[in-house]
N, C-alpha and C positions, 0 to 999 in steps of 0.2 A: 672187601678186604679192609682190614685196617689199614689206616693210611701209615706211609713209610715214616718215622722217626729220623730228620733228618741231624748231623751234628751240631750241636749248637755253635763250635768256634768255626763254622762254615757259614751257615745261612740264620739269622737271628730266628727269623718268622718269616719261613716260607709261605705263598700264597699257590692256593691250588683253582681257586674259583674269583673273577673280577666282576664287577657289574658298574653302571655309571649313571650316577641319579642326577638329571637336569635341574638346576637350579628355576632355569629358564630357556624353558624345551623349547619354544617357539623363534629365539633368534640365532643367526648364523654365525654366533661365536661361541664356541665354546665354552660354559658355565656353570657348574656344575659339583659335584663328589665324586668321587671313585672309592668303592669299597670293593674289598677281600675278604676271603675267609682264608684263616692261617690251617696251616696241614696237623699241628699239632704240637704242644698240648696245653691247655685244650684246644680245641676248635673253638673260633673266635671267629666272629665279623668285626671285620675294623676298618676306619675310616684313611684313605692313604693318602702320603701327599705328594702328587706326580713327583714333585721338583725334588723333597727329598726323600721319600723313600720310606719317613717317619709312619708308624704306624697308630694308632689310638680306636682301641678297643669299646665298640657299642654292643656288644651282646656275645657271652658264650655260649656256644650250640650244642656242648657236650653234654649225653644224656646226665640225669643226675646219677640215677647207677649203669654197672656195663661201660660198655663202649661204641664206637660209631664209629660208621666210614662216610663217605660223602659221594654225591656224582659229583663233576667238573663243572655242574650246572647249575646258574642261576639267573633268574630275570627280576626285574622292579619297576613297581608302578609307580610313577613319580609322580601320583597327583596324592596318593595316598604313602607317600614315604616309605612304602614299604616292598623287602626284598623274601623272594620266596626262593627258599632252598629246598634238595633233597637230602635227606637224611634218610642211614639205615641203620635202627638201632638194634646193637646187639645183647640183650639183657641176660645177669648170669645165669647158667644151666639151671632147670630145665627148659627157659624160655624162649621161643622161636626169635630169629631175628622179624625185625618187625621196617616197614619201608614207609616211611615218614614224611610228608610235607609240610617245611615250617616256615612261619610266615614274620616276618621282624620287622619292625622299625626301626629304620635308621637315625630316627631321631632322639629315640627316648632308648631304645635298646627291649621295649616289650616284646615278648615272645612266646608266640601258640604254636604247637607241633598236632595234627592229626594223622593219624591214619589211615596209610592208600590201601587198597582192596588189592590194585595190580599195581608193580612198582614202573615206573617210571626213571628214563636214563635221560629227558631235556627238557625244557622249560622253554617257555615265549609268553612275555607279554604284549597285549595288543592296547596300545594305549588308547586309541579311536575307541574303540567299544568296551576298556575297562574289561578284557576278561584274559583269564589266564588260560594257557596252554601247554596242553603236555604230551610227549611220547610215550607208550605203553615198550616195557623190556619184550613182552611177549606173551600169547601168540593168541591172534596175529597180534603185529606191532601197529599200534593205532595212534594216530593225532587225535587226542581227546580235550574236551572241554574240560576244567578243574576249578569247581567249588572252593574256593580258600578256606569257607567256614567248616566244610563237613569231609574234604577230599574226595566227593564225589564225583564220577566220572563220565561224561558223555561223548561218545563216539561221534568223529566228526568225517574222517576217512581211513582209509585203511591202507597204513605204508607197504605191506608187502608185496615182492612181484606176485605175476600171476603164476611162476611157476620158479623150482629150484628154490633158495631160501635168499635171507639176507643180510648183513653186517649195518651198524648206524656209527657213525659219530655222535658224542653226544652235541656235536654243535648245531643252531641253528641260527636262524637271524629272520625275523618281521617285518617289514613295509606296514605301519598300520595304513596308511594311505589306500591301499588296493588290498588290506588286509591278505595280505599273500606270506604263509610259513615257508622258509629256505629251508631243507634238511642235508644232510649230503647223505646216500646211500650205497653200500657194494651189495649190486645185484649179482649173487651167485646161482648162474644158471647148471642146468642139469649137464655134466661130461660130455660129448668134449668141448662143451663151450667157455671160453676164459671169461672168471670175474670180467663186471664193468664199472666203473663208479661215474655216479648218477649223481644229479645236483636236482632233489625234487623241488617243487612248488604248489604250493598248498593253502586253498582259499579257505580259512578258521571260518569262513558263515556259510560256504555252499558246500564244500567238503573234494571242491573239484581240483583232480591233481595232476600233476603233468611233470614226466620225468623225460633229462636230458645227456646225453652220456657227457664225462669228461676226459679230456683228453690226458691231464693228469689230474690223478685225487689229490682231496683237498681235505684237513684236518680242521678247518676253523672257516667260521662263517660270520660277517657282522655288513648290516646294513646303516647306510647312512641317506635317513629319508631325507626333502627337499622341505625345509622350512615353514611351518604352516603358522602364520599367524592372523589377526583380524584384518587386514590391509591385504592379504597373499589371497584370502578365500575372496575379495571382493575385485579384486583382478579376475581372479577366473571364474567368476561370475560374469563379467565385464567379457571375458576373451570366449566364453563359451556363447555370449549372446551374439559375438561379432562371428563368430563361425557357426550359426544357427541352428547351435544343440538349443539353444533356451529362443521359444520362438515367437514372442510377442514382447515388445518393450514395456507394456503395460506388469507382463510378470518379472519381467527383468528389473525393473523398478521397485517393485513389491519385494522382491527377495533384497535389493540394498538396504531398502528400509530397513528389513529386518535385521541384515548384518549390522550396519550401523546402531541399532538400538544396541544389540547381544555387546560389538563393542565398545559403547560408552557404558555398559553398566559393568564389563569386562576392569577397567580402567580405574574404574572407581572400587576395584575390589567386592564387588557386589558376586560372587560368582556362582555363585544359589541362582540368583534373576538371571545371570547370562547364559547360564545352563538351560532353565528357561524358554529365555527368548531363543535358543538354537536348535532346541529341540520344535520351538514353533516352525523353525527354519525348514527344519529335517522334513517334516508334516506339510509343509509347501509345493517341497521337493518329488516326497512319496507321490501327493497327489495328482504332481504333475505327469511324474515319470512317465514316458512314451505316449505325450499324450501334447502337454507343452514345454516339455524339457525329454531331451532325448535320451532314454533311459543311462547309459554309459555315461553321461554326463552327471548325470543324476545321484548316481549311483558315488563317483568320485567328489559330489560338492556333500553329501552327507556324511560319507569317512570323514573329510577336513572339518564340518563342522564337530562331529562327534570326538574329534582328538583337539578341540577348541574349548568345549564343551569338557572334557574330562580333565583337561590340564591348564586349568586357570590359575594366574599367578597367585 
């Protein structure tokens, strides 16, 4: 639907969708942008500013003919400045509405829209591994992998129950660290059994899912991971060695080196070479997995590198 026209000597520029691009994702203060997309008209991504509220427009999203509606959903990759939205565009008769993912910079305001095969109602990005993530409307409703370039889509699991149907919100929220998708679900089972709302969990690489009832539903979801930066991964390098996931100091050794390297080239703005050197890290890692590093451990020092590795200042 078209979104609601709201009065102007009420609300200037309502916002229907927020997102929050880290300046600098890796420390524990807060630092960063906060954009919107205003409800209308046009649709607008705009730049906000907490304290007052001023808005400042980086891109309009409104098709060039027709009109649009929008999901509540959006995500941003902050290593690449950019925010991806859904868009449904509506072009004049006799043209089909058409369901849209577009992709923008927040810096410059440049803007690509492609075309989804099946529409999607959420978004997640995975900063660790750079890939985007989406919910299929239906059916079934899937957590797919999403192409930015082409809006191609790969199935990663499959949200719905195993029986009766289901309702989503369109929130989610990510852990890139455990790469784990939050979703909230109402599992409507078959009469006489009462809806349930479910808070899923959902690993964006194995596709393994795990649903848990709640005691009350929940409309919104946002995660706050724990701080990764070149000094964090080499603690837990250092704590995984002293609890004997990593089992020889000779590799525990080898693997500081390498962080140590990834962070002075880090530092110096090199972030092509730190990239690099973390992905030698990753390759250490792999090799050792369940062998001289204990896989689960393993498993959690390559997420950190890989979201070290994607989001270099």
């Amino acid at each position: 639907m078209r979104p609601r026209i709201r009065p102007w000597n009420v609300v200037i520029s309502a916002l229907f969708a927020m997102v929050v691009s880290t300046s600098s994702p890796t420390t524990a203060k807060a630092s960063g942008t906060l954009f919107g997309i205003t409800q209308c008209c046009p649709n607008n991504l705009v730049r906000v500013d907490p304290a007052t509220g001023q808005q400042t427009v980086v891109a309009n999203l409104s098709p060039s003919t027709g009109f649009a509606g929008f999901q509540s959903a959006a995500a941003l990759d902050p290593a690449s400045h950019t925010v991806f939205v859904l868009r449904i565009t509506f072009p004049p008769p006799p043209g089909p509405p058409v369901n849209e993912l577009l992709s923008v910079n927040d810096q410059t305001g440049a803007l690509s829209a492609v075309p989804l095969t099946t529409g999607l109602f959420a978004l997640a990005f995975d900063a660790s591994s750079g890939t985007l993530f989406g919910a299929t409307q239906c059916c079934p409703n899937n957590l797919v992998q999403v192409d930015p370039a082409t809006g191609q889509q790969t199935v990663v699991a499959n949200l719905s129950p195993s029986s009766g149907f289901a309702g989503f919100q369109s929130a989610t929220a990510l852990d890139p660290a455990s790469h784990m998708v939050f979703m909230l679900r109402i599992n409507i089972p078959p009469p006489p059994s009462p809806p349930v709302n479910e808070l899923l969990g959902v690993n964006d690489q194995t596709g393994a899912l795990s649903a848990i009832p709640l005691t009350t539903g929940l409309f919104a979801l946002a995660f706050e991971a724990p701080a990764i930066t070149p000094e964090s991964i080499k603690a837990d390098v250092l704590q995984a060695a002293a609890g004997g996931a990593i089992r020889n100091s000779g590799l525990t050794n080898a693997l500081l080196a390498t962080l140590n390297e990834a962070a002075s080239a880090r530092a110096a703005g090199n972030c092509a070479t730190a990239a690099n050197i973390y992905q030698a890290f990753i390759n250490q890692l792999q090799a050792q997995s369940d062998k001289g590093v204990a896989s689960d451990a393993a498993a959690k020092l390559v997420s950190e590198a890989q979201f070290l590795a994607a989001n270099c200042p």
